[in-house]
C-alpha positions as CSV (number, residue, x, y, z in Angstrom):
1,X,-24.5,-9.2,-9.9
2,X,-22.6,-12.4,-11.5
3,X,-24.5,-15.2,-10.2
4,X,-22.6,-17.8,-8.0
5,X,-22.9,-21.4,-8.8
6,X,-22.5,-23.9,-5.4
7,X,-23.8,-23.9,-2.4
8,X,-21.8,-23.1,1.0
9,X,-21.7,-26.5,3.3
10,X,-20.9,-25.6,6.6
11,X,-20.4,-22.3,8.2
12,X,-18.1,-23.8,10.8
13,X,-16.1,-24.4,7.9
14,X,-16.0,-21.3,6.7
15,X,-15.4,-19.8,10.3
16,X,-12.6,-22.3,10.7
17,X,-11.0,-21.0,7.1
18,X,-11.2,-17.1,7.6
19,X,-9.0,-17.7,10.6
20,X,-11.9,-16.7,13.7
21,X,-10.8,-17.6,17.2
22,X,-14.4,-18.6,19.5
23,X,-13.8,-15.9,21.7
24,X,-18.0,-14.6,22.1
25,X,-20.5,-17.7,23.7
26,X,-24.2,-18.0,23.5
27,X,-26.8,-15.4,25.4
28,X,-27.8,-19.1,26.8
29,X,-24.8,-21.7,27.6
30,X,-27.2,-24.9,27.4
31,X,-25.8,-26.5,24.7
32,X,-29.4,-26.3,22.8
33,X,-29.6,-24.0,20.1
34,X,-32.4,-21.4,20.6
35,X,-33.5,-19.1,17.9
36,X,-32.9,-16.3,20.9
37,X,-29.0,-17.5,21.3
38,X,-26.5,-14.4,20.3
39,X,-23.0,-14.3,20.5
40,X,-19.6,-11.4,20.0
41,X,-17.8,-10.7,17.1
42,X,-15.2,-8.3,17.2
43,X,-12.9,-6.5,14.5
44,X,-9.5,-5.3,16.1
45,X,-7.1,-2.6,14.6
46,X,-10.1,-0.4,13.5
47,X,-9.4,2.7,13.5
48,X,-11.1,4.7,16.2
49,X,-13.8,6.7,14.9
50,X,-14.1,4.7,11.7
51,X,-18.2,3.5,11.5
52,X,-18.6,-0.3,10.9
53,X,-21.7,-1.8,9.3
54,X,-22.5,-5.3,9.2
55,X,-24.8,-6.6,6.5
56,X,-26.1,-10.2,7.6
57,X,-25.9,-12.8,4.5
58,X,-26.7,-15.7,6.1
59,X,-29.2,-17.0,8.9
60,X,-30.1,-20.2,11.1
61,X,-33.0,-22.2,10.4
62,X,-34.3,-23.5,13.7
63,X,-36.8,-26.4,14.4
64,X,-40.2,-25.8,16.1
65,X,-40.7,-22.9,18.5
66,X,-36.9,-22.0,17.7
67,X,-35.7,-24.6,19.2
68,X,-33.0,-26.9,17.4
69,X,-30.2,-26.2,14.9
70,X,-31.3,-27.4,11.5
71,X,-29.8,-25.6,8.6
72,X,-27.9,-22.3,7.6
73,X,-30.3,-20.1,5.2
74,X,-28.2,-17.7,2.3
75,X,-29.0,-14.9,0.3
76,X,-30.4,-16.6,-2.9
77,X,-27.8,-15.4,-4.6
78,X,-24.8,-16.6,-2.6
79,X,-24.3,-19.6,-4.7
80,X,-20.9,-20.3,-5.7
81,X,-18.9,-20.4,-2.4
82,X,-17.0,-24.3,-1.8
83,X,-16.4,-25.9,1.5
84,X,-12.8,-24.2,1.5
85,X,-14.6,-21.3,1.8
86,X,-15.0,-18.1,0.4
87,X,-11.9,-16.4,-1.7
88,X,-11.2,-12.5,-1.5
89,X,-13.1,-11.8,-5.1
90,X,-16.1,-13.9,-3.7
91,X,-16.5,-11.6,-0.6
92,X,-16.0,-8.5,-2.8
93,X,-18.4,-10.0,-5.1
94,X,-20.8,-10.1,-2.4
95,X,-19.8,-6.6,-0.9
96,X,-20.6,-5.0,-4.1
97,X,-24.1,-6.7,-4.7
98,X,-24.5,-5.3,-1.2
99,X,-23.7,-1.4,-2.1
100,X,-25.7,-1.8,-5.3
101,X,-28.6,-3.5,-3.3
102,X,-28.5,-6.5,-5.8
103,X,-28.8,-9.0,-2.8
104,X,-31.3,-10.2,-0.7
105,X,-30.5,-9.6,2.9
106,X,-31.9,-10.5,6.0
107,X,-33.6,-8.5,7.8
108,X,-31.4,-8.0,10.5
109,X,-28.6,-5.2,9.6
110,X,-26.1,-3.8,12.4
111,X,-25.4,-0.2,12.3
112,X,-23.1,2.1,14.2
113,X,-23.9,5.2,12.1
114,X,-26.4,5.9,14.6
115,X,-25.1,3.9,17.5
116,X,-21.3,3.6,18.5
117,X,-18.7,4.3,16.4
118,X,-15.3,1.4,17.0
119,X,-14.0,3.0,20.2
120,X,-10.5,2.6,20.3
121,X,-9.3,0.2,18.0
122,X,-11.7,-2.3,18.7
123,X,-15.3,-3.3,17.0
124,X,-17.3,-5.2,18.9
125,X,-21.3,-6.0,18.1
126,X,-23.7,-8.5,19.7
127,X,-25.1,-11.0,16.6
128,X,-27.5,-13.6,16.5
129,X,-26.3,-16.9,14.5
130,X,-25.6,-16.1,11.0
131,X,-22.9,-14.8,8.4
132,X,-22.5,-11.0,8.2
133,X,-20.2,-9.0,5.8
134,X,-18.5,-5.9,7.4
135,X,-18.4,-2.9,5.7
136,X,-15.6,0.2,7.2
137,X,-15.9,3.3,6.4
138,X,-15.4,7.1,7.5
139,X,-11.7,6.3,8.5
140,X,-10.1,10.0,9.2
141,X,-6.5,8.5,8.8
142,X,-7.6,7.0,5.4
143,X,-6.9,3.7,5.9
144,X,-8.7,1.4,3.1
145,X,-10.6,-1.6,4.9
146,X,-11.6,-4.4,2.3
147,X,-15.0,-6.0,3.2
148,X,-14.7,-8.6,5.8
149,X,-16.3,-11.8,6.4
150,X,-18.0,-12.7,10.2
151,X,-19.5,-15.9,11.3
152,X,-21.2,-16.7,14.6
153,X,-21.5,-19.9,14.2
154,X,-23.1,-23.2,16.7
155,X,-19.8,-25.7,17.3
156,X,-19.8,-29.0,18.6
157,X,-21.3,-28.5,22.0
158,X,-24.1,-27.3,20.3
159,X,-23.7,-23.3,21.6
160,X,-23.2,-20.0,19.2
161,X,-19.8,-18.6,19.0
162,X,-18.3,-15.4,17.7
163,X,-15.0,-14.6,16.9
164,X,-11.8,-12.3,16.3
165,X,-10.8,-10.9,12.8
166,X,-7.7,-8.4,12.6
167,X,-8.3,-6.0,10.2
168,X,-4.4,-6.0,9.5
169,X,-4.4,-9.6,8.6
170,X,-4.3,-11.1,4.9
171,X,-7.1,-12.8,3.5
172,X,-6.7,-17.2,4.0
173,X,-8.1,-18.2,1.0
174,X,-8.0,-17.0,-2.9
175,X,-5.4,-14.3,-2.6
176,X,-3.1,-14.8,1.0
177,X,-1.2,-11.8,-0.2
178,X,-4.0,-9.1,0.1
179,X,-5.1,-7.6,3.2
180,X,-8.4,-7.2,5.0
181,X,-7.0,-3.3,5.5
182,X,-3.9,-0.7,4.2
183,X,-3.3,2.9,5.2
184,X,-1.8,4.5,1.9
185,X,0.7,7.3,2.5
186,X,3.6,9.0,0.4
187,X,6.8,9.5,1.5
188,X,9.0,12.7,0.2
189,X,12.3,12.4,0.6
190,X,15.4,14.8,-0.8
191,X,18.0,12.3,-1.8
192,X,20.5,14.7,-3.4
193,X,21.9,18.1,-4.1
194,X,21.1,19.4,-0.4
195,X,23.9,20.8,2.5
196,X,22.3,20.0,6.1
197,X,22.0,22.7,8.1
198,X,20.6,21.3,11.4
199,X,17.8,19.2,9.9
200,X,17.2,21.9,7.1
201,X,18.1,20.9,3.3
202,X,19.9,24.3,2.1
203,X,21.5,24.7,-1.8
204,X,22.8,27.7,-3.6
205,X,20.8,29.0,-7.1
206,X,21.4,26.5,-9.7
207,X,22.4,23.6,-7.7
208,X,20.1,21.0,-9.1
209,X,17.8,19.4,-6.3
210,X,16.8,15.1,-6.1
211,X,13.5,14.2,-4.9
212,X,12.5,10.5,-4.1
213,X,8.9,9.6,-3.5
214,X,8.1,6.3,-1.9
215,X,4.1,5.7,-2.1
216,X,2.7,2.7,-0.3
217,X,0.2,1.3,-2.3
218,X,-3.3,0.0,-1.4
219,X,-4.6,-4.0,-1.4
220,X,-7.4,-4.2,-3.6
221,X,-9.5,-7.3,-4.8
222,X,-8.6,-8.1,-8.6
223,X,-12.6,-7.6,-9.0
224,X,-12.8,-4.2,-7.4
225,X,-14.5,-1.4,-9.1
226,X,-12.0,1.7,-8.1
227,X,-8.1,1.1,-7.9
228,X,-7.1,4.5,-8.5
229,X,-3.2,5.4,-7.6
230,X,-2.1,8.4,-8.8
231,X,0.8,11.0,-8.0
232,X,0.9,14.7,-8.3
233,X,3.6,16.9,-7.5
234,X,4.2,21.2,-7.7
235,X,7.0,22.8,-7.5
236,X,7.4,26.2,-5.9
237,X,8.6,29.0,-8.2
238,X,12.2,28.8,-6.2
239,X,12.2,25.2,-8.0
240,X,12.6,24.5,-11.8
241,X,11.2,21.1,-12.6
242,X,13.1,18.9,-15.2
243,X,10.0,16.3,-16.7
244,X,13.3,14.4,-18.4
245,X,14.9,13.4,-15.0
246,X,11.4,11.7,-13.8
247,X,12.1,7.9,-13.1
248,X,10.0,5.6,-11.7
249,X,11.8,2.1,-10.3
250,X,11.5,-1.0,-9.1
251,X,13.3,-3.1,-6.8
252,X,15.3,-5.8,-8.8
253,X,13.1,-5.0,-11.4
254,X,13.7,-3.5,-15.0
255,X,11.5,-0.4,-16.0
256,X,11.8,0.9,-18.9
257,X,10.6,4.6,-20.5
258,X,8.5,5.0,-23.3
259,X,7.4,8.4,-24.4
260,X,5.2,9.1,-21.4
261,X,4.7,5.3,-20.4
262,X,6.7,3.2,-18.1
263,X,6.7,-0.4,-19.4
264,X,7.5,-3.6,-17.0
265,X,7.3,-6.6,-19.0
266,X,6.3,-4.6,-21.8
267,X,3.0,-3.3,-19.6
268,X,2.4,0.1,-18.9
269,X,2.7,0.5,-14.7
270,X,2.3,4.4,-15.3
271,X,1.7,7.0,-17.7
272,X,3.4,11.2,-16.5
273,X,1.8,14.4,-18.0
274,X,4.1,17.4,-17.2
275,X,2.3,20.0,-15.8
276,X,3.2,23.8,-15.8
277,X,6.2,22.8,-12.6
278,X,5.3,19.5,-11.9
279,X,3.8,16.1,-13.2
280,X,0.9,13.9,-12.7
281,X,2.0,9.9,-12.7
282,X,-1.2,7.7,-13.2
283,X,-0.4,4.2,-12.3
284,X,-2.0,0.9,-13.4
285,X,-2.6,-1.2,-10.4
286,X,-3.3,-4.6,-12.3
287,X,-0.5,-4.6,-14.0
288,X,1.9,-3.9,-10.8
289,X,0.4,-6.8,-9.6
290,X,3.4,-9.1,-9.3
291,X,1.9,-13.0,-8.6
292,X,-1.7,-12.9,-10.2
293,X,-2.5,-15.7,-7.6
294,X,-1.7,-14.1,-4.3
295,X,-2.7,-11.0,-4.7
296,X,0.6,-9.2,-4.0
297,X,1.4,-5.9,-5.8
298,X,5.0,-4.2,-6.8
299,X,6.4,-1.2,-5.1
300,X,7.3,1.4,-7.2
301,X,10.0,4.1,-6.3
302,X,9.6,7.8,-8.1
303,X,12.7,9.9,-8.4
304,X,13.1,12.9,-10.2
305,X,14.9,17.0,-10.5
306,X,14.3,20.3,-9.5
307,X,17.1,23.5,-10.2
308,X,16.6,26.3,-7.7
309,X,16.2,29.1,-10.1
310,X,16.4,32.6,-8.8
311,X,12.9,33.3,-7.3
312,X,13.7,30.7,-4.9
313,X,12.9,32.2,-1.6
314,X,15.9,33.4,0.8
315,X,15.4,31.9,4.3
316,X,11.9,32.3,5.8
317,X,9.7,29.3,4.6
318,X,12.0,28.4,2.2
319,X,11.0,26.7,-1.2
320,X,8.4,24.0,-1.1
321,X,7.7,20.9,-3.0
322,X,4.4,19.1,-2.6
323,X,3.4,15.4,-3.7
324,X,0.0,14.4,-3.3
325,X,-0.8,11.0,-3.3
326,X,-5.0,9.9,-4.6
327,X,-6.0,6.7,-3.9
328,X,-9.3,4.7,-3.8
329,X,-10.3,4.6,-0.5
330,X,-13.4,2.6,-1.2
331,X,-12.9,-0.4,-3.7
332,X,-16.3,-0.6,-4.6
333,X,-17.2,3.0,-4.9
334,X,-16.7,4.8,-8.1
335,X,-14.6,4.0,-10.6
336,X,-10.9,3.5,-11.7
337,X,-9.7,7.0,-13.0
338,X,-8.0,6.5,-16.6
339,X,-6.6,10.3,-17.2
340,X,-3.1,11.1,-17.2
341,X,-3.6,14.8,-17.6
342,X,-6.1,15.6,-14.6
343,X,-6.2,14.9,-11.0
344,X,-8.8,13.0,-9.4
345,X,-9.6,15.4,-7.1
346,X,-13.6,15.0,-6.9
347,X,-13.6,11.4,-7.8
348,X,-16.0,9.3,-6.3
349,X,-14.5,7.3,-3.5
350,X,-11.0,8.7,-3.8
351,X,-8.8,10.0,-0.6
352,X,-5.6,11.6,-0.5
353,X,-2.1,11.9,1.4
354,X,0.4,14.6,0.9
355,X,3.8,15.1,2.1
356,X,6.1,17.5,1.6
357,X,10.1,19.2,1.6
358,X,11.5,22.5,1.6
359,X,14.5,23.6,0.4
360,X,16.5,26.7,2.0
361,X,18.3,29.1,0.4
362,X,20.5,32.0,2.3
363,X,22.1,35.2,1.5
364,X,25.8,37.0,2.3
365,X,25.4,40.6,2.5
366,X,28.7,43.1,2.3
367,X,28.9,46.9,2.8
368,X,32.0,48.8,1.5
369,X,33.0,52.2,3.0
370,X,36.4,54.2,3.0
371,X,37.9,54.0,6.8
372,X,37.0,57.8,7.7
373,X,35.7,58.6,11.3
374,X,32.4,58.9,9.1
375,X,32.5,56.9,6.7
376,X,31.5,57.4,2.6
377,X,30.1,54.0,1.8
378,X,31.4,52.9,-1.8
379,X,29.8,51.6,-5.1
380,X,31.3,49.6,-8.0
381,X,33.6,47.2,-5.5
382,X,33.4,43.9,-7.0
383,X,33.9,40.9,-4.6
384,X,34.1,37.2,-5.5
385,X,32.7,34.8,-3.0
386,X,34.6,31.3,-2.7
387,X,33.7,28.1,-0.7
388,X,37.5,27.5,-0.6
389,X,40.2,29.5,1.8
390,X,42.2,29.9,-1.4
391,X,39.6,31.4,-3.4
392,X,39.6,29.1,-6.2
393,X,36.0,27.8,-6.5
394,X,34.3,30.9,-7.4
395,X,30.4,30.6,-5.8
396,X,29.2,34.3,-7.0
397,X,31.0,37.2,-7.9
398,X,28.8,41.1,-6.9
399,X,29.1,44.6,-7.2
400,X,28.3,47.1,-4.2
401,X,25.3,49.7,-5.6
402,X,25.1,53.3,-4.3
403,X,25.1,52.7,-1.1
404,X,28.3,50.0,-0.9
405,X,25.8,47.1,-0.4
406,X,26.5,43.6,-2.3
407,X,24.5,40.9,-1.6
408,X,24.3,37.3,-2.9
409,X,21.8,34.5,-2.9
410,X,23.8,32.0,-4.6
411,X,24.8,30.1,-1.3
412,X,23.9,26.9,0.8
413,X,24.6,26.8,4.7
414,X,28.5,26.5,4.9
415,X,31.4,28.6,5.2
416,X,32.4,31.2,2.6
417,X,35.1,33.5,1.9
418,X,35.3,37.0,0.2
419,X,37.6,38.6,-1.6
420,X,38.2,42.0,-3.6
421,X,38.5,41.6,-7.3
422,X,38.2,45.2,-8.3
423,X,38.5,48.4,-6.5
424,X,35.9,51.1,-6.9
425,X,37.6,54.3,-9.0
426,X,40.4,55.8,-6.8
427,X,41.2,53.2,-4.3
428,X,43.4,50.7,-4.0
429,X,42.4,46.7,-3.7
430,X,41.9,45.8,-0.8
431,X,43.4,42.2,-0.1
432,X,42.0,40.9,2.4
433,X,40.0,37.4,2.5
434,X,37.1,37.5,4.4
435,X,35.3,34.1,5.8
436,X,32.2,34.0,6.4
437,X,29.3,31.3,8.0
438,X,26.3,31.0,6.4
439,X,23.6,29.4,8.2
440,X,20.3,29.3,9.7
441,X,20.9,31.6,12.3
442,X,22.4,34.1,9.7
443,X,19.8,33.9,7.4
444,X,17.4,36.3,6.1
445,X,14.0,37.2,4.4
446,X,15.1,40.0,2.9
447,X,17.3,42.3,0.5
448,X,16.7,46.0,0.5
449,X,19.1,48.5,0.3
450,X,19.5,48.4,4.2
451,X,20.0,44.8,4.4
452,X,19.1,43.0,7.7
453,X,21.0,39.9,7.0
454,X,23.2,38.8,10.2
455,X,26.0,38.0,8.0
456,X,26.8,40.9,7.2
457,X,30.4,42.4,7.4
458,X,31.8,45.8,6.8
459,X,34.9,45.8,4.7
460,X,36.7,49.2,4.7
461,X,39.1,50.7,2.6
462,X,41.9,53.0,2.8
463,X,41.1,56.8,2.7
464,X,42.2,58.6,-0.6
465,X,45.2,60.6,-0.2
């Protein structure tokens, strides 16, 4: 551990500067400390079932018999801490020594491991006077929690008070920007190229797809050992990736492209690797760091492509797209990970979100038969299928097989008209334009030779003379 150089000077100082509010009293209201004296301190907005465990730094020094407040006692190696307090790297500095068992600590250490985990979203524990650094771990939801500094602490009146610490609140001192606690998520969004179809995204084959990922990154102390971000996204087989339409932005800010590398004031923020139907984006976290001094990190926005090719799925589950966000969910456990070309699955101290969107594809389906009492179905009738009443915007264009089915796959939810181009050998064209609704309802999974879609129409011809 890099060895500290002052001494703290008063703890009520430092209770004052991490914002505590004396909401927990002394186990004895005299006014007289007492080496027995306790008091609260409580964490709120702690996830429930997370396990808190505080590590004590600091302790009283009472006079003779216990009686009589004379000093506060540090680790030995807690030396470099001013009155203002300590900043966010300081407590990191000391969280660390903690994990790596570099520090000397009391002897008193509160668990809930084996006790009670944060019921609700409140942590509560019953201290004697001191300084303690909290530890969070074992979230379920995620959420990264930064160590955080408690006091209990003997004011004025001569009793020992606790406090209150929000785990959603910013550090007060060093860097006001990061937080004591983040919950990293991605968020998938398709931003182009889709036809709603009650809350479903539907295209056609070759209609090219626009994916927006917004990722909310992590607060991490400039010293912490493990500030992994990184992005992976798959494409279903439906979905054709393009690697050259990947972009990654931010907000009133210029990025720039080069090769694999996107540059912000001529710093690399990410590095891509294309995978097989997808990418990997590995981002830098100290240099999206936007104001070195507060702390406060740079948002970056990922866009990119995807062409539904024809194994795209028709109805059912439709064609899925995952993005997987990896994250340190630890600061001081493991390491940064530096590959572009790999996913930190089985880092140490790395969680994960995901989030995902489908897209849906449908199908028209069209049987042609002569108009006989029983009726010979027809092959080699070609239709064209339009998405405008005067059949100029040609959508697909089929031919019945043996047993007068057509069926196409190039279409999105909408409506859709059909019309004869060619009549099979020995019958007339019929003229006729057929509209047709595609949509959810209509949709199908399949496309056999007896098609199920709902959408299907019969379209009879004449009988030969």
């Amino acid at each position: 551990m890099k060895r500290m150089k002052k001494l703290f000077a008063l703890l009520m100082t430092l209770a004052m500067v991490m914002g505590l509010s004396i909401t927990g009293f002394a186990a004895n209201d005299d006014g007289i400390p007492d080496s027995g004296d306790t008091a609260t301190v409580t964490i709120t907005n702690v996830k429930s079932g997370a396990v808190v465990t505080l590590y004590k730094v600091a302790e009283v020094k009472y006079g003779t018999d216990g009686q009589g407040f004379l000093d506060y006692t540090w680790a030995p190696e807690i030396t470099d801490i001013t009155e203002a307090g300590p900043t966010t790297d300081q407590i990191n500095t000391i969280a660390k020594a903690i994990k790596s068992g570099e520090i000397t600590l009391f002897d008193t250490i509160y668990h809930t491991d084996d006790e009670v985990e944060v019921e609700g979203t409140t942590y509560t524990a019953t201290v004697s006077g001191g300084a303690y650094i909290a530890l969070i771990t074992q979230a379920t939801d995620g959420t990264v929690y930064n160590p955080i500094l408690l006091t209990a602490t003997y004011g004025e009146t001569g009793n020992l008070s606790g406090g209150n610490i929000d785990s959603k609140s910013n550090y007060l001192y060093g860097s006001t920007a990061v937080a004591k606690s983040t919950t990293p998520t991605i968020d998938k969004e398709i931003t182009g190229g889709s036809t709603d179809d009650d809350g479903r995204d539907t295209a056609s084959v070759g209609d090219v797809i626009t994916f927006t990922l917004n990722p909310t990154i992590p607060d991490y102390p400039s010293n912490a050992t493990n500030k992994t971000f990184f992005i992976s996204d798959t494409m279903s087989d439906g979905l054709t990736f393009d690697y050259s339409s990947l972009t990654v932005t931010i907000t009133d800010q210029t990025v720039t492209k080069d090769n694999n590398n996107f540059m912000l004031n001529d710093k690399i923020i990410a590095t891509a690797y294309a995978t097989s139907n997808g990418f990997y984006l590995n981002f830098n976290y100290d240099n999206l760091i936007s104001n070195p001094t507060t702390g406060a990190v740079y948002q970056p926005i990922v866009t990119y492509d995807a062409v539904i090719n024809a194994n795209a799925v028709v109805g059912g589950n439709g064609n899925v797209n995952d993005a997987k966000l990896y994250y340190a969910n630890d600061p001081n456990a493991g390491t940064t990970w530096d590959k572009a070309n790999e996913e930190p699955e089985t880092a140490t101290g790395v969680a994960s979100d995901t989030d995902t969107e489908t897209v849906y594809t449908y199908q028209l389906g069209f049987r042609k038969s002569d108009d006989a009492d029983t009726p010979t179905y027809l092959e080699g009738a070609v239709f064209g299928i339009y998405s405008d009443s005067e059949c100029k915007n040609l959508v697909d264009k089929v031919t019945t097989n043996a047993n007068g089915y057509a069926v196409s796959t190039n279409v999105a939810a909408g409506t859709y008209y059909v019309k004869e181009l060619v009549a099979p050998a020995g019958y007339t064209l019929n003229t006729t334009v057929y509209e047709i609704e595609a949509n959810w309802d209509t949709a199908t999974t399949n496309i056999t030779e007896t098609v199920t879609d709902l959408s299907l129409i019969h379209i009879s011809e004449p009988t030969r003379p």
